[in-house]
C-alpha positions in Angstrom: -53.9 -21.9 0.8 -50.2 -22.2 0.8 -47.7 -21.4 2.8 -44.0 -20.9 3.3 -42.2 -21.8 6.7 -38.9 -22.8 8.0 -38.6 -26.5 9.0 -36.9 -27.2 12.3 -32.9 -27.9 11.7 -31.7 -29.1 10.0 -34.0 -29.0 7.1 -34.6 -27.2 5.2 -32.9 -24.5 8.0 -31.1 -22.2 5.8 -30.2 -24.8 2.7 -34.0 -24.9 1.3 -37.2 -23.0 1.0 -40.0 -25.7 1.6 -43.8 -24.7 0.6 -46.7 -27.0 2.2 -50.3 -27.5 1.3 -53.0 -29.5 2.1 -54.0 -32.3 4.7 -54.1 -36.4 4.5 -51.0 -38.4 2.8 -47.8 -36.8 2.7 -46.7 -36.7 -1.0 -43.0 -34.9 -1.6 -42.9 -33.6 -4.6 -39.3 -32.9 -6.3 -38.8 -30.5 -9.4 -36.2 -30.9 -12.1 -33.8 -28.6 -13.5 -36.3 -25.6 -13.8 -37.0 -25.0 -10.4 -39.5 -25.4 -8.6 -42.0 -23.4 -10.4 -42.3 -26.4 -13.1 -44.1 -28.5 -10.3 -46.1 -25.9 -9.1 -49.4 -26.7 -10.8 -48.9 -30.6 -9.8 -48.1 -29.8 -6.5 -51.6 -27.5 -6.0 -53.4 -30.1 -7.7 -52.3 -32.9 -5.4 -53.0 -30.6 -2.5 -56.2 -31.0 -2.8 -56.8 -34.6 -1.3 -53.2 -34.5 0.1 -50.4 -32.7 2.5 -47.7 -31.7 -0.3 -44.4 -30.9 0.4 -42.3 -29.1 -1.9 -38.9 -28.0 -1.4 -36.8 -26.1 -3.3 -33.5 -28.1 -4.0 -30.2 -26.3 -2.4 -28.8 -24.3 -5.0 -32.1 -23.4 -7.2 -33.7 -20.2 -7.1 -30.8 -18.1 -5.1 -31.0 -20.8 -2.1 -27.7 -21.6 -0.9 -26.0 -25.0 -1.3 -23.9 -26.1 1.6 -20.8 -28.1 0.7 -22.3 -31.3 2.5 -24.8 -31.5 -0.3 -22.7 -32.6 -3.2 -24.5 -35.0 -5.2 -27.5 -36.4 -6.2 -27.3 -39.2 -3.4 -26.3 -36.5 -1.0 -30.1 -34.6 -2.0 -31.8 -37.9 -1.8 -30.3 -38.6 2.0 -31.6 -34.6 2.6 -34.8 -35.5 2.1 -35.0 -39.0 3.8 -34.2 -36.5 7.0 -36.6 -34.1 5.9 -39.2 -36.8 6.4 -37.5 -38.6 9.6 -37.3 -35.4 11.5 -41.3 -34.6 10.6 -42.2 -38.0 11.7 -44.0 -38.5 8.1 -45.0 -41.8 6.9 -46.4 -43.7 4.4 -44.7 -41.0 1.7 -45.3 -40.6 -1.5 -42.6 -39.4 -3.8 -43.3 -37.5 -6.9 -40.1 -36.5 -9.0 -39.9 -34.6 -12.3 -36.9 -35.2 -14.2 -34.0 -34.8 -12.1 -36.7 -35.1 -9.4 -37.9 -38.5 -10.4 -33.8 -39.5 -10.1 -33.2 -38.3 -6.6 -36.8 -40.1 -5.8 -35.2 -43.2 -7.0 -32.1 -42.9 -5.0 -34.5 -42.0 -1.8 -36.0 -45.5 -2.7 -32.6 -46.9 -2.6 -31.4 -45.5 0.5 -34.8 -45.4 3.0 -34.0 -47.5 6.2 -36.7 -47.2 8.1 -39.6 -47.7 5.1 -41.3 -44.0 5.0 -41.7 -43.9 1.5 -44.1 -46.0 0.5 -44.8 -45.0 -3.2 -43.1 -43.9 -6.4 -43.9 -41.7 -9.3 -41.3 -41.1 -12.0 -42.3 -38.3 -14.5 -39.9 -38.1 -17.0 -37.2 -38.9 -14.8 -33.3 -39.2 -15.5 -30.9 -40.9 -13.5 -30.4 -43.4 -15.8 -28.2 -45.3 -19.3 -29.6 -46.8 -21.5 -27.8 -48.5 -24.2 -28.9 -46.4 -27.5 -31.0 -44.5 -25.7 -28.7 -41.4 -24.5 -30.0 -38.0 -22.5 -29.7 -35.3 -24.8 -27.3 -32.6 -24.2 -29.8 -30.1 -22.7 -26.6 -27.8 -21.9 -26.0 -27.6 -25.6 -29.4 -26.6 -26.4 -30.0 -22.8 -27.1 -33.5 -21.6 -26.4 -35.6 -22.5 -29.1 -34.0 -26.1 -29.1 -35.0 -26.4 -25.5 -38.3 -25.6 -26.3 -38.3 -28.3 -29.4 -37.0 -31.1 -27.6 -39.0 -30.5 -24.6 -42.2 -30.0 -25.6 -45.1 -31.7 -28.3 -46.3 -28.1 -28.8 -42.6 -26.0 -28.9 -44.5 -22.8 -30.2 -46.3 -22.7 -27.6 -44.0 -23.1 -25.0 -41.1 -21.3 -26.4 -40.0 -17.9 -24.2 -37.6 -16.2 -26.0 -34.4 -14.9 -22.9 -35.4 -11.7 -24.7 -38.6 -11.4 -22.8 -37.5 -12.6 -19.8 -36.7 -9.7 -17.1 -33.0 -9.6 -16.2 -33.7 -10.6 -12.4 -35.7 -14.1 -13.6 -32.8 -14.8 -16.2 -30.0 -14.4 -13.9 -32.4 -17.3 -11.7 -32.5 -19.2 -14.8 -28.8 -19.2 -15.3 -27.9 -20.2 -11.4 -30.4 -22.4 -11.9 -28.8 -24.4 -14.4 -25.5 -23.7 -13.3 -26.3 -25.6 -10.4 -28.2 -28.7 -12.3 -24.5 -28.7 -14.3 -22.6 -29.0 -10.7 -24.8 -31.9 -8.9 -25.2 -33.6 -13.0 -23.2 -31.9 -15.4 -20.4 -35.0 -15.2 -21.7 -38.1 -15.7 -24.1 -36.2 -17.6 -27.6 -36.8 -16.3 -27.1 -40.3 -14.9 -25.0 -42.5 -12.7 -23.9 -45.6 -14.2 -24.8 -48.1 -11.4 -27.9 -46.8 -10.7 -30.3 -48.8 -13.9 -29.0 -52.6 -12.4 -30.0 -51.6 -8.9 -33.6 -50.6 -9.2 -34.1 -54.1 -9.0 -33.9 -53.8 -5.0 -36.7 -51.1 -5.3 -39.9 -53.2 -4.5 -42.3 -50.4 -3.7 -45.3 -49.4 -6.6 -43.2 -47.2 -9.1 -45.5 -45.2 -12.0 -43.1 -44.0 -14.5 -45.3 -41.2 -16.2 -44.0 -40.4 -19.9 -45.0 -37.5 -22.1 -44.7 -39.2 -26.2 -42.8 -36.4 -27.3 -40.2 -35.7 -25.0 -37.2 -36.2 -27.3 -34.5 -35.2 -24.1 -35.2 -38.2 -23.0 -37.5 -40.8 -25.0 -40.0 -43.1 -24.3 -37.9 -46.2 -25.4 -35.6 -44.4 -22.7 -38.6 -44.7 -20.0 -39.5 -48.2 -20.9 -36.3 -49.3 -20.3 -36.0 -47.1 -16.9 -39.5 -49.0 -15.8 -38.4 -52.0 -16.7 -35.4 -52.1 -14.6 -38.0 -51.7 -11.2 -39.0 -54.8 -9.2 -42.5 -53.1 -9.3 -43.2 -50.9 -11.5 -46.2 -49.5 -14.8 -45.2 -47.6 -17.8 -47.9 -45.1 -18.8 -47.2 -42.3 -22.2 -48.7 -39.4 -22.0 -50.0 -38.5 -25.6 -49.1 -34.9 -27.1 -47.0 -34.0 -24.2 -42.9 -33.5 -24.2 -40.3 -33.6 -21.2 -43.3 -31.8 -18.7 -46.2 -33.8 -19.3 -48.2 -32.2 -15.8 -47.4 -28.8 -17.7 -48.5 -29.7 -21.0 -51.2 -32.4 -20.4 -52.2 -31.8 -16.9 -55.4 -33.0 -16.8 -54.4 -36.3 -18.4 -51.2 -36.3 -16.5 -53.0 -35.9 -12.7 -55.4 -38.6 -13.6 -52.6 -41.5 -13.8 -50.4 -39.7 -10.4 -54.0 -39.7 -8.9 -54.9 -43.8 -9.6 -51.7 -44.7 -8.6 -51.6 -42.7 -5.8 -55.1 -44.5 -4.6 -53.4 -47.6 -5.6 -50.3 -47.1 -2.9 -52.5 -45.5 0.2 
């Protein structure tokens, strides 16, 4: 069963909504733009054999954003407190998307050596020469559903449909991915030379299809890690534990076994 409580100050205290399952390793699991909805079905799924965390980034869903979190770096040093102030060790750190980049920059920044284990699912963060992020800001509806998925028909919801309170969530939602990266878009430009210092186990997970950011995009991304496999997800887009979940768990699962 799940269940939603406050943290003790100052996280998430009145920044962050923070939902926790399960018992055994502590796995932190960080949704992308969408919210934390899109990680929903990963995050039950690890519960099982695990004790999942998963916040809800200051700013998504109606949450408030203090001024003091500002940036990507400033979300990743929010969660490295998150876990100092629980006492959690021995962390593994699941990010989707934007999720995967602030994982990267938790990698970058942990001092005392919690986190012990990476997974990158269709992460940004990144440039890649010839490989750029596609405008998702520029994308209406339908060409958010065709760029992000293998099966676009399927996935497609047209704003139409959607009731006027979820829409307006939608819309802060990505008014808020704009503010933290909306300029550089998607990526920070020092960030690709120093994964290098990241020595941990790093799975970059990649659905085939995702055409907002590709796999030549993820290679590169894995690549640039001192430790780190590549693994595609076939017929799957941008959300590969959404569209392939079965397929998708599997490799978080052996690498997961891999890091305890």
């Amino acid at each position: 069963m799940t269940t939603t409580h406050p943290t003790p100050a100052p996280h998430p205290g009145p920044d962050s909504a923070l939902s926790e399952a399960g018992t055994g390793r502590p796995v932190l699991v960080l949704h992308g733009g969408g919210g934390p909805a899109t990680v929903g079905g990963l995050a039950g799924h690890l519960a099982r054999s695990a004790h999942t965390l998963v916040p809800t980034h200051p700013g998504w869903d109606g949450t408030p954003r203090p001024e003091r979190i500002d940036s990507v770096g400033d979300l990743a040093e929010y969660y490295l407190r998150l876990l100092q102030d629980r006492g959690l060790r021995d962390v593994l750190v699941v990010g989707s998307s934007m999720g995967g980049w602030i994982a990267a920059e938790m990698a970058l920044r942990d001092g005392t050596g919690a986190v012990t284990g990476l997974v990158l699912v269709n992460a940004v963060g990144v440039r890649v020469d010839g490989e750029p992020i596609r405008d998702f800001f520029a994308l209406d509806a339908r060409g958010v559903a065709e760029y992000s998925y293998h099966d676009s028909d399927r996935f497609f919801v047209d704003p139409a449909d959607i009731p006027a309170d979820r829409l307006a969530v939608r819309q802060g939602n990505m008014a808020t991915l704009r503010h933290f990266a909306g300029d550089p878009y998607m990526h920070d430009p020092e960030l690709l030379p120093r994964l290098r210092d990241i020595r941990l186990p790093t799975l970059l997970v990649w659905g085939e299809s995702d055409r907002i950011v590709t796999p030549a995009y993820g290679a590169a991304y894995a690549a640039a890690f001192g430790d780190a496999r590549f693994e595609v997800v076939p017929r799957a887009g941008h959300l590969p534990h959404i569209e392939r979940p079965e397929a998708t768990f599997a490799l978080i699962e052996a690498h997961a076994r891999r890091t305890a």
